[in-house]
C-alpha positions as CSV (number, residue, x, y, z in Angstrom):
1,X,43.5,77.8,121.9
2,X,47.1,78.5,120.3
3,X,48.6,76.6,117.9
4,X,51.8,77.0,116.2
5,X,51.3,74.9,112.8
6,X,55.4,75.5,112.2
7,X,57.0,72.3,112.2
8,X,60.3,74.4,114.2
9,X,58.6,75.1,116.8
10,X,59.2,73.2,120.0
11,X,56.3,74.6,122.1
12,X,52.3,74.7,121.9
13,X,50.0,77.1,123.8
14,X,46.7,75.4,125.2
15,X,43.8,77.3,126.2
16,X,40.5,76.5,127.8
17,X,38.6,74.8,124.8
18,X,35.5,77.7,124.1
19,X,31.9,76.8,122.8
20,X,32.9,75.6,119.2
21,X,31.3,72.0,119.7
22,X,34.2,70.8,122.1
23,X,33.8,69.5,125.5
24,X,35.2,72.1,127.6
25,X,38.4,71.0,128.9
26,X,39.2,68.1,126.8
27,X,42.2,68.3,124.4
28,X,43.0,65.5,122.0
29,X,46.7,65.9,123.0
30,X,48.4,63.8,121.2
31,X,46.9,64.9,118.0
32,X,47.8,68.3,118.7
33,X,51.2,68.1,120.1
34,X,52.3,66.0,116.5
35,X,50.4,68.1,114.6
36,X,52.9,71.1,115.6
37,X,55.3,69.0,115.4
38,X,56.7,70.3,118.9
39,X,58.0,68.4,122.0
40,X,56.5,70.2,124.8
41,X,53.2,72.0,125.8
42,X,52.8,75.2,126.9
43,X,49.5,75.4,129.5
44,X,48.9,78.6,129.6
45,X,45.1,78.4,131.6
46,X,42.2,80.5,130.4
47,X,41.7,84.0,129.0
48,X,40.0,86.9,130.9
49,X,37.9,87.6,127.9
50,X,34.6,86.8,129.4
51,X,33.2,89.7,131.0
52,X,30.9,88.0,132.9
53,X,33.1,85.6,134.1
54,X,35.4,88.2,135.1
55,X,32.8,89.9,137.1
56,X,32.2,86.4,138.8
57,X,35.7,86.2,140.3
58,X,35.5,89.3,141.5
59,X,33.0,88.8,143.6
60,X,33.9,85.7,144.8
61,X,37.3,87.6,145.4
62,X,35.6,90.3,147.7
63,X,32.9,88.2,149.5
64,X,36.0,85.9,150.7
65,X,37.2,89.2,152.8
66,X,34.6,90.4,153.7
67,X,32.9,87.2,155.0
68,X,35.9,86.7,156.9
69,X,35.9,90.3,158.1
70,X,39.8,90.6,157.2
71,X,41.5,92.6,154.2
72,X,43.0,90.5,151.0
73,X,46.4,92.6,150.2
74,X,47.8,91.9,146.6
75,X,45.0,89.5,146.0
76,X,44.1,90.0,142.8
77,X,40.9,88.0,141.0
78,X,40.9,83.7,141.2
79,X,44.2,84.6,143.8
80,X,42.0,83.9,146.7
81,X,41.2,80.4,145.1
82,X,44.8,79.9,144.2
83,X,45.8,77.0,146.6
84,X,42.7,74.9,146.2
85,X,42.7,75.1,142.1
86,X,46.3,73.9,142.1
87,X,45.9,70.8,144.0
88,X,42.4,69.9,141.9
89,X,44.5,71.0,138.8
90,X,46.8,67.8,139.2
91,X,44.3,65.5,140.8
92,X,42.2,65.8,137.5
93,X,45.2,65.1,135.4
94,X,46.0,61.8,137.3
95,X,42.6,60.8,137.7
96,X,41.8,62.0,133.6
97,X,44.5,58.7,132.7
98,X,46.5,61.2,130.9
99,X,49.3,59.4,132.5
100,X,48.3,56.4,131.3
101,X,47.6,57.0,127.5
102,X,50.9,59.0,127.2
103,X,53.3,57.4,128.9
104,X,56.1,59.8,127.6
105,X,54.1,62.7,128.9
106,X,56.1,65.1,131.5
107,X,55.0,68.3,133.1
108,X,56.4,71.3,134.8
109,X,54.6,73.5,137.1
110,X,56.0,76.6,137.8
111,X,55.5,79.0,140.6
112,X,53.3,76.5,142.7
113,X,55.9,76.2,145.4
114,X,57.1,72.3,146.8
115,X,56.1,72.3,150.5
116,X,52.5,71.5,150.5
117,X,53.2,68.5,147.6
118,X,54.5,65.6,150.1
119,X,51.9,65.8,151.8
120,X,48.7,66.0,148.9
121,X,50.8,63.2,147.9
122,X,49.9,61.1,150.5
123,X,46.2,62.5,150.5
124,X,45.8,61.7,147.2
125,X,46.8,57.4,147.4
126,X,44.7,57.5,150.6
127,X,41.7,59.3,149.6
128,X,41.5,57.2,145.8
129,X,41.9,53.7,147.7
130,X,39.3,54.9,149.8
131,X,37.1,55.9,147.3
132,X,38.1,54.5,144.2
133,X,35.3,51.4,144.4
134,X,31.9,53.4,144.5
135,X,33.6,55.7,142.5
136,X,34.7,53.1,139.6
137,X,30.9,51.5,139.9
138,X,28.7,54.8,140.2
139,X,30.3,57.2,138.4
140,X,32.4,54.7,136.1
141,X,35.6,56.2,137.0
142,X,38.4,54.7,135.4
143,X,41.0,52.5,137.2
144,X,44.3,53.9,137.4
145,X,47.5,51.7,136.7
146,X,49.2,53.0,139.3
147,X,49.2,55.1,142.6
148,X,48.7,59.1,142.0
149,X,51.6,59.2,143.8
150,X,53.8,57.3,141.6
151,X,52.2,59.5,138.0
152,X,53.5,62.9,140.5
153,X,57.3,61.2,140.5
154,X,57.4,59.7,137.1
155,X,55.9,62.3,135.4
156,X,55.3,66.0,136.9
157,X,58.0,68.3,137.9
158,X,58.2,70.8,140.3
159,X,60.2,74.4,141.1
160,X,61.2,75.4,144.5
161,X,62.1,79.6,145.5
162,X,63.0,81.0,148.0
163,X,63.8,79.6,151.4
164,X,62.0,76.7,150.9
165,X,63.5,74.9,153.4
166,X,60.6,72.6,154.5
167,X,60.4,71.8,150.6
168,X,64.1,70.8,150.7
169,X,64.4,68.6,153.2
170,X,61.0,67.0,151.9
171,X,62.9,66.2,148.7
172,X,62.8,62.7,148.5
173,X,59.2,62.6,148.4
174,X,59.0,63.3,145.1
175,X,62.7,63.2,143.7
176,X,65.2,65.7,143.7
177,X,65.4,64.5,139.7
178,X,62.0,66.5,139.1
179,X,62.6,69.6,141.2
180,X,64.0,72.9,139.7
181,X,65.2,75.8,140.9
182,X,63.2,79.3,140.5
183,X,63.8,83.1,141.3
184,X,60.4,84.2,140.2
185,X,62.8,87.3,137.8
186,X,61.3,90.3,137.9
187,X,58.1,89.3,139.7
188,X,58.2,91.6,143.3
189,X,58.7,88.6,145.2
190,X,61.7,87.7,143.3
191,X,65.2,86.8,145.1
192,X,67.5,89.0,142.7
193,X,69.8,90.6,143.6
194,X,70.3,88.0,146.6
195,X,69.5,85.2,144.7
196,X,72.8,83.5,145.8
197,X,72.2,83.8,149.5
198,X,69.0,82.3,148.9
199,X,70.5,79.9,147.2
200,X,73.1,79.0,149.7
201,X,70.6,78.6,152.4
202,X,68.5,76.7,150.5
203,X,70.6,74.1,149.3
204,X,73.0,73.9,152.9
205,X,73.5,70.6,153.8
206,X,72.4,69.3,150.2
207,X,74.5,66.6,148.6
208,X,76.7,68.6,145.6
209,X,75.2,66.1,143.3
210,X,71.8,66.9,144.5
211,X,72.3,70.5,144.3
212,X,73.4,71.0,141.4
213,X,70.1,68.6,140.0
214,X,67.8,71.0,141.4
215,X,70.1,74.5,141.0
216,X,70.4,73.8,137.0
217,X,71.0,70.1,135.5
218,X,67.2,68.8,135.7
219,X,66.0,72.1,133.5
220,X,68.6,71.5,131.0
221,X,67.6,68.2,130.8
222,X,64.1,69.0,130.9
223,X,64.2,71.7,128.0
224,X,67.1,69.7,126.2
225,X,69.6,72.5,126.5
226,X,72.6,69.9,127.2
227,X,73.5,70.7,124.2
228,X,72.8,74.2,123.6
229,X,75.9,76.9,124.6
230,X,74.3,77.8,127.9
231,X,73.6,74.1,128.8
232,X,77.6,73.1,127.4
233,X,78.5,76.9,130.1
234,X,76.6,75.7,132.7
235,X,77.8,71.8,132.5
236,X,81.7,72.7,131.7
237,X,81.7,75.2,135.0
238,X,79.6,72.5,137.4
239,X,82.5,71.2,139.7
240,X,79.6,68.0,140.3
C-alpha cells in the first residue's frame, strides 16, 4: 500500500493489504483517505511481486488455451480472467456496504468498457433478491439499503472507447452523468490519430447536451477541473 502523507495531494494509491496483521482486502478507507488529506483514491490492484503467485497465473493463463485447444494472442497473465474479475470486483464493493458507510464515495473505472454493464445490472438486483434471504441468515450477509443497481448509478462511473455503439445507445441504464469518454492514448488499441471519427460515430444521434457530458463535462466535474485553465478551455469552447 501507498500513501501520500502530504496534505496537497489530491490522490492515494491502494494496494492489496500484505501479511502485516491486516485482513487481506480490507481498508479502513475513511481513515486513510483523511489521513492524506486527499479527495480521491487511486486503486491501483496488486503488485506482481510474489513469485509464486506469478507462476500461478501463468499457468492458469496457458491451461485456459490449451484446454480449449485454441491459441490466446496478446493475452498476457490474469488477461484470460479479465471479464469475470471485473464484474466480481464491483459486486464485492456493493455487497461490502461501502456504499452505504460512505455515502459521498464515487468511483471510476477505467478501461472496463460500458456494453456488458446494463445488463450485470440487471443480474445483479435479480440474483441478490433471489438470494439475499439464506444469504443474510447463513452467512450473515448484510442488508443493503438499496438495489445494486441504484449504488452502480449513484456512485460508480464508467468510460466508453471506441465504437461503442451498443454501450451508447444503452446509456440511460446507468446515466450518461457517469459515463466518460476514453481513447485508451498510447495503448495499441488506442483511437489517435482518428479519435475524432470515432468520436463522431460514437456520439451520432446523441443529444448535444448529452455528448458533450460524456465527450468532456462529467471528467471535469469528476476531477474538479471546472476551474482549472483546461476545464475554463474546454467549457468557454463547448457550443452546449
Amino acid at each position: 500500500m501507498d500513501q501520500s502523507r502530504r496534505r496537497d495531494r489530491r490522490a492515494l494509491a491502494l494496494r492489496r493489504a500484505r501479511a502485516q496483521g491486516r485482513e487481506p482486502g480490507r481498508v479502513p478507507e475513511r481513515e486513510i483517505v483523511s489521513d492524506a488529506g486527499g479527495r480521491s483514491v487511486l486503486v491501483s490492484g496488486r503488485r506482481d511481486e510474489d513469485a509464486a503467485d506469478r507462476a500461478r497465473r501463468l499457468r492458469s493463463a496457458g491451461a485456459t488455451g490449451v484446454r480449449a485447444d485454441v491459441p490466446v494472442p496478446g493475452c498476457g497473465p490474469g488477461n484470460s480472467q479479465k471479464d469475470r474479475s471485473r464484474r466480481a470486483q464491483r459486486a464485492q464493493l456493493i455487497l461490502s456496504g461501502v456504499f452505504d458507510r460512505l455515502p459521498d464515495l464515487k468511483i471510476f473505472f477505467a478501461e472496463t468498457r460500458l456494453g456488458w454493464v446494463p445488463f450485470w445490472m440487471e443480474e445483479s438486483d435479480y440474483w441478490y433478491e433471489r438470494h439475499r434471504h439464506w444469504a443474510e441468515r447463513l452467512l450473515n450477509l448484510k442488508p443493503l439499503r438499496q438495489r445494486p443497481s441504484d449504488y452502480v448509478r449513484q456512485h460508480v462511473y464508467f468510460s466508453v472507447q471506441h465504437v461503442e455503439r451498443v454501450a451508447i445507445e444503452l446509456r440511460h441504464h446507468m446515466g450518461a452523468d457517469h459515463i466518460m469518454f476514453a481513447t485508451d492514448f498510447p495503448h495499441i488499441e488506442c483511437d489517435w490519430p482518428n479519435t475524432r471519427p470515432f468520436a463522431e460515430r460514437l456520439f451520432a444521434g446523441v443529444p448535444a447536451d448529452e455528448a458533450f457530458k460524456i465527450a468532456a463535462g462529467n471528467m471535469l466535474s469528476f476531477f474538479r477541473l471546472e476551474d482549472a485553465p483546461v476545464g475554463k478551455r474546454v467549457l468557454a469552447e463547448s457550443i452546449v
